[in-house]
NUPA-412768 format. One record per residue: x, y, z of N, C-alpha, C, O, CB in turn. Coordinates in steps of 0.1 Angstrom, whole numbers, plus 5000, padded with zeros to 4 digits. Glycine has a CB too. Layout:
BEGIN
XYZXYZXYZXYZXYZ ...
END
This chain:
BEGIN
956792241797957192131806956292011803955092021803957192161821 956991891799955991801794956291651804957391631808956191781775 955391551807955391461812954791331804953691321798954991491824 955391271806954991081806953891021809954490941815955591011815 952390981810951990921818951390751814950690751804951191011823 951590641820951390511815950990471834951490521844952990431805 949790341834949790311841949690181842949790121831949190361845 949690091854949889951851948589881857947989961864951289891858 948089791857946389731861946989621867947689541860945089691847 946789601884946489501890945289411887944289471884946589531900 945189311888944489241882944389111896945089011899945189221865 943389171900942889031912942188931907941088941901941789061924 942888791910942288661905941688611915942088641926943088581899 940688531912940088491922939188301913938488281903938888661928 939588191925939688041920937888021922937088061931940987911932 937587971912936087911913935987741910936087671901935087991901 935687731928935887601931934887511923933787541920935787581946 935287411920934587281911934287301898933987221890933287251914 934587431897934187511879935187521872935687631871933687661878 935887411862937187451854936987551846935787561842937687361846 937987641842937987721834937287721823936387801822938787741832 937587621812936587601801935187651802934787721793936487461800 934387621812933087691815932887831808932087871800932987701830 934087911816933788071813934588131798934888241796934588171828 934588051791935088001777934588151772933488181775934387841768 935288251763934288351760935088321740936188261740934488551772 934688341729935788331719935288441711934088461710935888181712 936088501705936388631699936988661684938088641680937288681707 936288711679936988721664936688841656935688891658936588611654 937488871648936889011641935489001636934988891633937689041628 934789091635933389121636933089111623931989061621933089241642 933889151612933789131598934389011591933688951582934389231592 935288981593935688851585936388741596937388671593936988891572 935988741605936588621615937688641618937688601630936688481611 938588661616939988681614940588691629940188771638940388801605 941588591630942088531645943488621647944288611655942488321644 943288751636945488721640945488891632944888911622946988521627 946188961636946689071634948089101632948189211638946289141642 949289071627950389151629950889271622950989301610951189071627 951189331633951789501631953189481629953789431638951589621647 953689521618954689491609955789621614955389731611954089491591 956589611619957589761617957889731601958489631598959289781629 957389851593958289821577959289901571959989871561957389831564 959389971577960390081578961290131592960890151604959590201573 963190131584963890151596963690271608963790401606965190151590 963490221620963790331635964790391635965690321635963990281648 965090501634966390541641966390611653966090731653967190631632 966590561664966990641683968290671681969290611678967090531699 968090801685969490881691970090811705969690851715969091041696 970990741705972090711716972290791727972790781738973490701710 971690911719971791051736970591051742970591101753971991251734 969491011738968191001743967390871747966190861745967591051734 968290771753967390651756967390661773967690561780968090501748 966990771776966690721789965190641793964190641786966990841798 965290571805963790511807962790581804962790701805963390471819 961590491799960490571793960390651780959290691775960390651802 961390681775961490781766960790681752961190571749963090861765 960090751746959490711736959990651725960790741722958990801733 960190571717961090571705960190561692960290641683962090451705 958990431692957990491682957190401685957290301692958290511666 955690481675954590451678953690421666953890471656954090551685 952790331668952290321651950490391652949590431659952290111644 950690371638949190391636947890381648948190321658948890281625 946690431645945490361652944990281644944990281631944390441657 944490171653943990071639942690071654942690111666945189871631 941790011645940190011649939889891647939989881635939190111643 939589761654938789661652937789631658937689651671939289591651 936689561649935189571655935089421660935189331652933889601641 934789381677935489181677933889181684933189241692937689111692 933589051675932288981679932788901689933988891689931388901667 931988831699931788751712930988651709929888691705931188811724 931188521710929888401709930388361724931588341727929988241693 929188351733929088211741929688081743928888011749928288171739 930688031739931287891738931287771746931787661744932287911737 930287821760930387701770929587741784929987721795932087671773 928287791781927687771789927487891801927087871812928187671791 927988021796927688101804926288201800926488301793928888161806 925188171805924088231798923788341808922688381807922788141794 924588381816924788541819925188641816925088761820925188561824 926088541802927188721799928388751804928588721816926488871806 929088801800930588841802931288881798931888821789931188791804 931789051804932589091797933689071786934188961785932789111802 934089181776935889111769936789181774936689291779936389111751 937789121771939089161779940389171769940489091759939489041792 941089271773942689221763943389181772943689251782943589341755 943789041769944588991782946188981774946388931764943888791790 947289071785948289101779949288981779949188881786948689211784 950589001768951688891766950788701764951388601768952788901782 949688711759949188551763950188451761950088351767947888501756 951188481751952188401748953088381756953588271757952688431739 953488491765954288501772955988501762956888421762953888361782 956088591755956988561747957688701750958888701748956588531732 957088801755957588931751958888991756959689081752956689021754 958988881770960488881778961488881771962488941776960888781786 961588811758962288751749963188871746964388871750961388681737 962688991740962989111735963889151739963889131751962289201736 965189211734966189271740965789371748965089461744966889311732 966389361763966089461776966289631772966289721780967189411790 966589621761966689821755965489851754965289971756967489881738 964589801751963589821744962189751751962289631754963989781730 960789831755959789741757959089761751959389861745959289721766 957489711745956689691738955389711746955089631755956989581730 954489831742953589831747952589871742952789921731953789861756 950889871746949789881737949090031746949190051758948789711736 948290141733947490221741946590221739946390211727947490321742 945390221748944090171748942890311753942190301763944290041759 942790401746941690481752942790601762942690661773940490361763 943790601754944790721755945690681765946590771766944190851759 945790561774946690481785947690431776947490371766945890351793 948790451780949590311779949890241789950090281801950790321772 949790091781949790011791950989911791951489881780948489941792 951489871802952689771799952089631802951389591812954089811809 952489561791952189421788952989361799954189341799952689371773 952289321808952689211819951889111815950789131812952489231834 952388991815951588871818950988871827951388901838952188771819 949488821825948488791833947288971838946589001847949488721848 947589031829947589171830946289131822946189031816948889281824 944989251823944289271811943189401817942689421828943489111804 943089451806941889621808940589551802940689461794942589801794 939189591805938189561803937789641785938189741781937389601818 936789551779936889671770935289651766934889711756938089661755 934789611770933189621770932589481771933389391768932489711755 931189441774930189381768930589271759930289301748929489491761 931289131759931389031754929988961746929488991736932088961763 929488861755927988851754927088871766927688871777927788711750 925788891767924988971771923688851773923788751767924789101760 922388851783921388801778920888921774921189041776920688711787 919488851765918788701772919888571765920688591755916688671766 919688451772919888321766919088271760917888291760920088241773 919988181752918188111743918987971735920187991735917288261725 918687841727919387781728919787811709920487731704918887661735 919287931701919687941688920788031690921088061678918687991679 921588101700922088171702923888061699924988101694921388241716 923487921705924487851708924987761691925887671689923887751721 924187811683924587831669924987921662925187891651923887791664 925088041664924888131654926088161651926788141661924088231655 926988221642927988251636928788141637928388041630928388351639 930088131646931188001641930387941656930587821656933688041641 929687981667929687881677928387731671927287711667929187991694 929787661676929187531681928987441694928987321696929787471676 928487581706928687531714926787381719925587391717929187691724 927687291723926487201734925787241743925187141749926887111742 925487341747924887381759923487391758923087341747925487501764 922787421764920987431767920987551761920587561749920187431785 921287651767920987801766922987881766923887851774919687861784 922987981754924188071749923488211756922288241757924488071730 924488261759923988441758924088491749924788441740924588531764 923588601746923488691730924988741732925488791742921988861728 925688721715926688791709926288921710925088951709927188751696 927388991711928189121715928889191700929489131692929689071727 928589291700930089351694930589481702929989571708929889401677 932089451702932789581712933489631700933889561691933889541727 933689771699935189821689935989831700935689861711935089981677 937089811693938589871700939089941693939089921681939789781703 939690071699940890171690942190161698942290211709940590361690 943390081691944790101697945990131689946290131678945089991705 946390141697948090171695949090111696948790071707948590251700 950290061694951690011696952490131695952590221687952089891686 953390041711954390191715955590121714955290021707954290281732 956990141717957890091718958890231725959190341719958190021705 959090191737960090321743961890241752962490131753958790431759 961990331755963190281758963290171773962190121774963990431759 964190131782964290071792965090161803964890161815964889951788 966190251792967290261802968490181801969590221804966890251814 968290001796969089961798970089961783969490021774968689851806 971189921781971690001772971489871761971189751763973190081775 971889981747971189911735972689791731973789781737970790061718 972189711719973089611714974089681712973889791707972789531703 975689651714976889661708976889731693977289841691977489531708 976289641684975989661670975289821666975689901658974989541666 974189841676973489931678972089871667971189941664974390081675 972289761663970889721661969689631668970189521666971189671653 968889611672967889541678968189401670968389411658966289621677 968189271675967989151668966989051669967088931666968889101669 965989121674964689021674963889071660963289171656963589051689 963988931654963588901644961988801638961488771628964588871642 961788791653960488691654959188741657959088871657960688601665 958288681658956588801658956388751673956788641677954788761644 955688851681955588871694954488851695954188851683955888971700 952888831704951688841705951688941718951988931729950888711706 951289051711950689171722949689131733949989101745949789291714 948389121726947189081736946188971730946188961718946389231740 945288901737944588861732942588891737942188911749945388751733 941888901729940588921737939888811739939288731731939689021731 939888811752938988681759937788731771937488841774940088581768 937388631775936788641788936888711799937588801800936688561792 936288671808936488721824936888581830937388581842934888801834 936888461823937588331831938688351824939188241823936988171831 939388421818941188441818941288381801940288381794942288311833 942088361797942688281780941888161780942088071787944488211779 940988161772940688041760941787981754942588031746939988081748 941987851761943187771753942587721743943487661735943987671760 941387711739941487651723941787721716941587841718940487611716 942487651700943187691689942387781682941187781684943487581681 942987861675942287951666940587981668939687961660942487891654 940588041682938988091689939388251692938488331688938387991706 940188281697940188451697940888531695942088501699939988491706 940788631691941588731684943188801692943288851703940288851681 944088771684945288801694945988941680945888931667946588591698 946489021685947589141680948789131680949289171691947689241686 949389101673951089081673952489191668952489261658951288951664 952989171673954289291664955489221662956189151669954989451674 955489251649956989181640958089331635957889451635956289081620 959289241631960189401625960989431633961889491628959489531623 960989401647961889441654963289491655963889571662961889391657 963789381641965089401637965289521629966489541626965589291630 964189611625964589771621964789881632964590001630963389831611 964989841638965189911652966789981655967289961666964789781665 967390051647968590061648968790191654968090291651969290041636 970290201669970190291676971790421665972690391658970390211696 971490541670972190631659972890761667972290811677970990691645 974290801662974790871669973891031664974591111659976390841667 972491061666972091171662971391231676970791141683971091151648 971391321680971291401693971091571690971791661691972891371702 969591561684969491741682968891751698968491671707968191821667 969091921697968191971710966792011706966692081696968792111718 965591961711964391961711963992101715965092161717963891841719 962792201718962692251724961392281720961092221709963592321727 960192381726958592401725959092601729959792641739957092261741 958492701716958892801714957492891721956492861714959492811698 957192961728955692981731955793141732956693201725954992901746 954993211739954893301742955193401757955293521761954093291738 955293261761955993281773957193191775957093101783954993271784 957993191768959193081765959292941762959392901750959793071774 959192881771958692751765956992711773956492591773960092621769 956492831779955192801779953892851775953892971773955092791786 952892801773951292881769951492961776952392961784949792811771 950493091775950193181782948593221778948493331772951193281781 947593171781946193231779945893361782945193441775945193161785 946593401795946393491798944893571808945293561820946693521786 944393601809942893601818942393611807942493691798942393731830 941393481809939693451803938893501814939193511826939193261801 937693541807936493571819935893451819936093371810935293701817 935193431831934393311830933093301827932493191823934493251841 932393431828931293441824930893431807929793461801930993561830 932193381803931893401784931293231780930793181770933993451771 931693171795931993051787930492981781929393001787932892931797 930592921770929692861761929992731758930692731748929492921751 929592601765929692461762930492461747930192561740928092381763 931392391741931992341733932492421727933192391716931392271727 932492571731932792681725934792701725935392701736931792801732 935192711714936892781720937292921720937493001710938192741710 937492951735937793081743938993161735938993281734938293041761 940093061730941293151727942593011724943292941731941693271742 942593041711943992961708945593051708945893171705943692891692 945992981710947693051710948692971705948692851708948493091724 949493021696950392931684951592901693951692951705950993031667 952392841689954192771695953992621685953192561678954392701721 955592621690956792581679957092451686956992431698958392701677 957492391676958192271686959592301672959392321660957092051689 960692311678961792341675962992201673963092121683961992441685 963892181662964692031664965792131659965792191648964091871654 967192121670967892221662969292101664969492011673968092431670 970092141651971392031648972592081647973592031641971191961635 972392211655973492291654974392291664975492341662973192411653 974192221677974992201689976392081683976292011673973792141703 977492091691978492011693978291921691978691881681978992001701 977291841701976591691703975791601697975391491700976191681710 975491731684974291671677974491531669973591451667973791781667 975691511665975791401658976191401644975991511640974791341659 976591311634976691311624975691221616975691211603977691291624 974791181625973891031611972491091612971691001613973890791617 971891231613970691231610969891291603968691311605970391251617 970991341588970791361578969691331570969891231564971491321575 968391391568967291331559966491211566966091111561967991281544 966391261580965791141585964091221586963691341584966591081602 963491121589961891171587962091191609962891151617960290971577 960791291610960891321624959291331622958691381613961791461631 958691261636957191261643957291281655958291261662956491131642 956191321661955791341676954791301680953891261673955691461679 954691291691953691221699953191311715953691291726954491071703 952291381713951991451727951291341736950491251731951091601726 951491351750951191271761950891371772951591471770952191171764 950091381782950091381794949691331808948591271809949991431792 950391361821949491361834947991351840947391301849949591441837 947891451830946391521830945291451828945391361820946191631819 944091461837942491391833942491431813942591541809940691521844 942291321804941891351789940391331789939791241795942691251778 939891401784938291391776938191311766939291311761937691511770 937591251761937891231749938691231738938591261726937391261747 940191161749941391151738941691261733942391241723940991071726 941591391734942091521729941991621739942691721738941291561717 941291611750941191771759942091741774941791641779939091831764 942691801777943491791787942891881798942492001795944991831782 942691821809941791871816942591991830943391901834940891721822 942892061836943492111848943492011860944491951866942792241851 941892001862941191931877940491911863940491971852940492011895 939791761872939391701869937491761868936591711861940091621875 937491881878936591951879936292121870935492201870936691951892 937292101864937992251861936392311849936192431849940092231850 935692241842934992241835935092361823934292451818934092221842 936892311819937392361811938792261806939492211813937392491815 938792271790939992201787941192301778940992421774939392061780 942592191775942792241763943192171753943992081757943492321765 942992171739943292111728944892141722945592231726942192151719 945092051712946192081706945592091691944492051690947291971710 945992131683945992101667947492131661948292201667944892211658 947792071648948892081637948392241634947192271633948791941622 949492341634949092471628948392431617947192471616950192571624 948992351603947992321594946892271592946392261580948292291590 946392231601945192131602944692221615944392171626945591961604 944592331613943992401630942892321637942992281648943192581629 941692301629940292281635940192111638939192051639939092351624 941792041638940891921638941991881652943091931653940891801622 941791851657941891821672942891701672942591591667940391781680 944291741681944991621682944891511694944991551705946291651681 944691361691944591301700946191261708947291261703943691191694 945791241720946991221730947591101722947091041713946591191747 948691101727949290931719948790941708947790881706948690771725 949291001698948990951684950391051677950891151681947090991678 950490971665952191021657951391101645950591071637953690861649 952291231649952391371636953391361630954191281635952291531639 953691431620954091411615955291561618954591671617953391361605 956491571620956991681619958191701611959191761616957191711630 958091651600959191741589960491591588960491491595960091941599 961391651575962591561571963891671578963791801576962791531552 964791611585965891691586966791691575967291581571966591651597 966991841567967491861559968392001563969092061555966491841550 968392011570968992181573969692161587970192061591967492311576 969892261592970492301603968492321616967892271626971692491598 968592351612967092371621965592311614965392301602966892561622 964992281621963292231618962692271627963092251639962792081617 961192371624960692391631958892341626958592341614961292521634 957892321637956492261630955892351641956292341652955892061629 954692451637954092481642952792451650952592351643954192511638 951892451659950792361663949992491671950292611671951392211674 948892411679947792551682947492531695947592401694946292581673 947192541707946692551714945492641726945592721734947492521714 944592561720943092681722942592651734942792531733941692661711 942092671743941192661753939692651751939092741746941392751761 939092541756937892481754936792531761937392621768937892341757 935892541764934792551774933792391772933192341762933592721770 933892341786933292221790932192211795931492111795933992171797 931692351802930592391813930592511811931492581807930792351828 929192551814928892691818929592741831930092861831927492701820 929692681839930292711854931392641855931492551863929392671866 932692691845933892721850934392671864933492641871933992831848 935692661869936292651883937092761878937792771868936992511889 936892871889937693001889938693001894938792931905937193111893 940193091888941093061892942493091886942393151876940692971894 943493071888944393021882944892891877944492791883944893061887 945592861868945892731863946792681855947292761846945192701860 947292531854948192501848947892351842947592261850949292511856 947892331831948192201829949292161818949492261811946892141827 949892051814951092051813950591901800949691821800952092041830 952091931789951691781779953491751774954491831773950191841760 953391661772955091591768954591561752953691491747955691401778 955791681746955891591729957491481728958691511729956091761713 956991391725958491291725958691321706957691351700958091051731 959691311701959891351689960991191687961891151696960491521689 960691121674961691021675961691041657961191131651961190841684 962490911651962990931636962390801631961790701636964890941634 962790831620961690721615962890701600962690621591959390801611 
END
């Protein structure tokens, strides 16, 4: 049994009287070559099954990309101030045909791009202040005293899942224009000056084509479609140690009535997600106290640990059936276990590529 989980960030504003924004100016750029602008290209055609677009449902996901974004001071805040990814800064993303939304994952969340939205992501600039600080790299700021540049890394993702609401007539997507995801700024909100901080964009849209292909999905285990560990003692456990892995299937079968006629030689990936407290992007926790997890791996790749939100790769449909095997081991987190019984639960979305 697998679930969904994405959350959304309220975001309390609050007016600082006599102080225009400019002040809390924070400006941002890749850490290695300055670089103001990222676009994430779809380069290759989507194909969604027409039987599977209900809300939420996944359609695809790209790469992790990792960027390292330096912080200069730009105006006078020699306290320091967080960075931020402040979502839709363009405000363009409404634009998008209502089948489809566009969203970013950040530290295994996905998050939905609302305007005016943004998640914290470390440490912008920092003191001490000093007034060589208000030179160094691209800043030219006037001020007396700069705070010390920052560097934060980010690891994210671009999602794209369904609405619910139904796709173009054509069954193609027709946005053809580049979108800006997020941008990283301050804690006083968007830097409106030109080319000062680093923004993420997604283009391609128009490969987005919806397809009459509808296999039945299914996860093959040992207890049907679930794990079964079975009784661990608790007295074995040994910090970082794995108690017991158990194999299952994730299954794509094309043999039903309904399956369709157009999904012939299409490439298929997955994406596990869950509910659940994550550790470190890979361990799925029971309680949050349980001081025990569980991992996933590719059967072929046993020992390397799959992160939540991220795309595997599962096979070309060429047959009547595909099946990809994967592992699921139980972790030890603590010496002192929470005894008991237990369950915890992960969603593989499977889309075409």
């Amino acid at each position: 049994m697998f679930h969904p989980y994405w959350t959304k960030l309220i975001v309390l504003l609050a007016a600082l009287l006599g102080v225009p924004q400019a002040a809390l100016a924070l400006s941002c750029k890749d850490a290695q070559t300055e670089a103001i602008r990222r676009t994430i290209t779809l380069n290759e055609d989507i194909y969604v099954s027409t039987g599977d677009i209900t809300a939420g449902r996944l359609l695809w996901r790209s790469e992790n990309f990792t960027v390292s974004f330096r912080c200069v001071d730009t105006d006078n805040f020699p306290q320091g101030e967080n960075a931020y990814l402040y979502w839709d800064p363009a405000q363009t993303l409404s634009q998008i045909h209502p089948s489809i939304e566009v969203g970013v994952t950040y530290q295994s969340v996905n998050h939905e791009l609302d305007y005016g939205g943004r998640v914290i992501v470390g440490p912008g600039t920092a003191p001490p202040a000093n007034s060589t600080n208000c030179r160094l790299y691209w800043n030219t700021s006037r001020a007396s005293r700069c705070a010390t540049s920052q560097v934060v890394t980010v690891t994210f993702s671009v999602f794209i899942r369904a609405t619910g609401a139904a796709p173009p007539a054509n069954g193609q997507i027709n946005n053809t224009g580049t979108y800006d995801l997020f941008q990283v700024d301050g804690v006083g909100g968007l830097n409106s000056r030109p080319n000062s901080n680093y923004r993420a964009a997604i283009s391609g849209l128009g490969r987005i084509h919806f397809i009459a292909c509808n296999p039945d999905i299914k996860v093959i285990a040992n207890q049907g479609n679930s794990v079964n560990f079975g009784r661990i003692p608790a007295n074995r456990a040994q910090v970082g140690a794995i108690e017991k892995s158990v194999p299952f299937t994730v299954e794509i079968n094309m043999t039903g009535p309904n399956a369709g006629n157009q999904c012939s030689n299409r490439s298929l990936v997955g994406s596990f997600s869950t509910s659940h407290p994550v550790v470190n992007g890979t361990t799925i926790l029971p309680r949050s106290d349980s001081g025990f997890g569980i991992v996933l791996a590719d059967a072929e790749q046993p020992t390397r640990e799959l992160a939540m939100n991220t795309v595997v790769p599962l096979g070309v449909i060429n047959s009547n059936v595909v099946q990809h095997g994967f592992i699921a081991s139980l972790k030890w987190l603590s010496p002192t276990p929470r005894i008991g019984p237990f369950q915890a639960t992960a969603t593989i979305d499977v889309s075409f590529r």
